[in-house]
N, C-alpha and C positions, 0 to 999 in steps of 0.2 A: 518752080518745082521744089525748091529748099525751102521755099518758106511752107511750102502745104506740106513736105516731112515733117518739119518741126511743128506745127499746128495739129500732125497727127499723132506727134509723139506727145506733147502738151495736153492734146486731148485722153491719151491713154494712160499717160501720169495720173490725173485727175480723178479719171475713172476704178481704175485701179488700183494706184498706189505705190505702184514701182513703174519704173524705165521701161519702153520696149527693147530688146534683144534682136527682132527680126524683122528684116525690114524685106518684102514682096513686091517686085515693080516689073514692069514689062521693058523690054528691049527699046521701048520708043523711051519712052520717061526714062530711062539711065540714060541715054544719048540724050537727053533735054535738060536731064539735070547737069550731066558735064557741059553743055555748053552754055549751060547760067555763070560757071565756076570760071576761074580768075586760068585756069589753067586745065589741059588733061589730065585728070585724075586717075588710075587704075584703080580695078575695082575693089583691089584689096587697101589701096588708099584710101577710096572713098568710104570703105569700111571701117577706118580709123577715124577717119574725120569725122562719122556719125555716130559711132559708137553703140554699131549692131551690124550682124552679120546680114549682106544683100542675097536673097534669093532671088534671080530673074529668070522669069518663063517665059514664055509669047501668050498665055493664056489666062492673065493677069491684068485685067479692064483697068482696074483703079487701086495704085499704089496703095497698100495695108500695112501694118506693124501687129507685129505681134510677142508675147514675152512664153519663152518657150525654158521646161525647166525637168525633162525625165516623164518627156511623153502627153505632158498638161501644157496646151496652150490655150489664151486668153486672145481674144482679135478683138482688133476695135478699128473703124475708119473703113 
């Protein structure tokens, strides 16, 4: 699961030209991605660690990033 965050942040680099900010995953993949990690993470941790704020819903099929800046977002992934 870390490695397809960062292959979607890599992808939206690319495409865009800045960082994502916002990262959208469902309650299964944030439990999947802390138990990739060396440790429990909280999710204001794992926020730091990725360096974008996590929105998790239940109605969020496939992990997205998105760069969010006064109402203008950009999604990719």
């Amino acid at each position: 699961m870390l490695s397809f965050i960062y292959r979607l942040v890599h992808e939206f680099e690319r495409e865009h030209g800045r960082t994502p900010n916002l990262l959208f995953i469902s309650p299964f993949h944030l439990d999947h991605l802390r138990t990739q990690l060396s440790r429990k993470y909280a999710t204001l941790e794992l926020r730091h660690l990725l360096g974008m704020e996590i929105i998790v819903a239940d109605d969020i099929v496939h992990p997205h990033v998105e760069w969010h800046l006064h109402g203008r977002q950009r999604k990719a992934g």
